[in-house]
C-alpha positions as CSV (number, residue, x, y, z in Angstrom):
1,X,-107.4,-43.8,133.7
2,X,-105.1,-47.0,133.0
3,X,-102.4,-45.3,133.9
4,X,-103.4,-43.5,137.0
5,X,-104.6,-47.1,138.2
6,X,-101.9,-49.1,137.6
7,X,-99.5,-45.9,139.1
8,X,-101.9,-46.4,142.3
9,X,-101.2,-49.8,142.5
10,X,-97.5,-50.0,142.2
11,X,-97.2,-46.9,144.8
12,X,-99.3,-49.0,147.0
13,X,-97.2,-52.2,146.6
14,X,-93.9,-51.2,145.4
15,X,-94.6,-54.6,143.1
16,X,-93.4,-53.9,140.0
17,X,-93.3,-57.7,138.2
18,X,-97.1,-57.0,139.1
19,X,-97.9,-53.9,137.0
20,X,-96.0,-55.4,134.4
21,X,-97.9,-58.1,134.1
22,X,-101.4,-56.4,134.5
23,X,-99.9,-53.9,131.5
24,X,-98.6,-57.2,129.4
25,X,-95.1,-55.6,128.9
26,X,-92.7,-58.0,128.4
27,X,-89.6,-56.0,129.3
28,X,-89.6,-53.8,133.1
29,X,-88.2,-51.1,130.9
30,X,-91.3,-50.6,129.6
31,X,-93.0,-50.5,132.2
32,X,-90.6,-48.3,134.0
33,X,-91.1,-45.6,131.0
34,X,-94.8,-46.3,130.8
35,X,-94.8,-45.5,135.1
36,X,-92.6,-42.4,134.5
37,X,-90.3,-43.4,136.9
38,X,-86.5,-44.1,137.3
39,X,-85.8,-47.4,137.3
40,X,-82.8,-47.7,140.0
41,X,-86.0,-45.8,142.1
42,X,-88.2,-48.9,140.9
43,X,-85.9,-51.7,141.6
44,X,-85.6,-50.2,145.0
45,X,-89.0,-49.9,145.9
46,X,-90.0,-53.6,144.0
47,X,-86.9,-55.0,146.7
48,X,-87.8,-53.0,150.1
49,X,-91.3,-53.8,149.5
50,X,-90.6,-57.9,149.2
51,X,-88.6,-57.3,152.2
């Protein structure tokens, strides 16, 4: 379940600093991996969504 919840929440906010610091990774990459995403696809979400 933590990882179907936290997957909600950055596909709802495109945050991903956020996730990262609700997982208590200390590196994005982690994060990234942990999300099963690409993380040029992250980075791009994380910017259009502070936009």
């Amino acid at each position: 379940m933590r990882r179907t919840k936290v997957s909600q929440i950055y596909k709802k906010t495109g945050n991903l600093r956020a996730v990262q610091l609700l997982l208590g990774h200390t590196k994005v990459d982690g994060t990234v991996r942990y999300l099963g995403v690409e993380l040029e696809y992250a980075w791009a979400i994380s910017e259009a969504a502070e936009s």
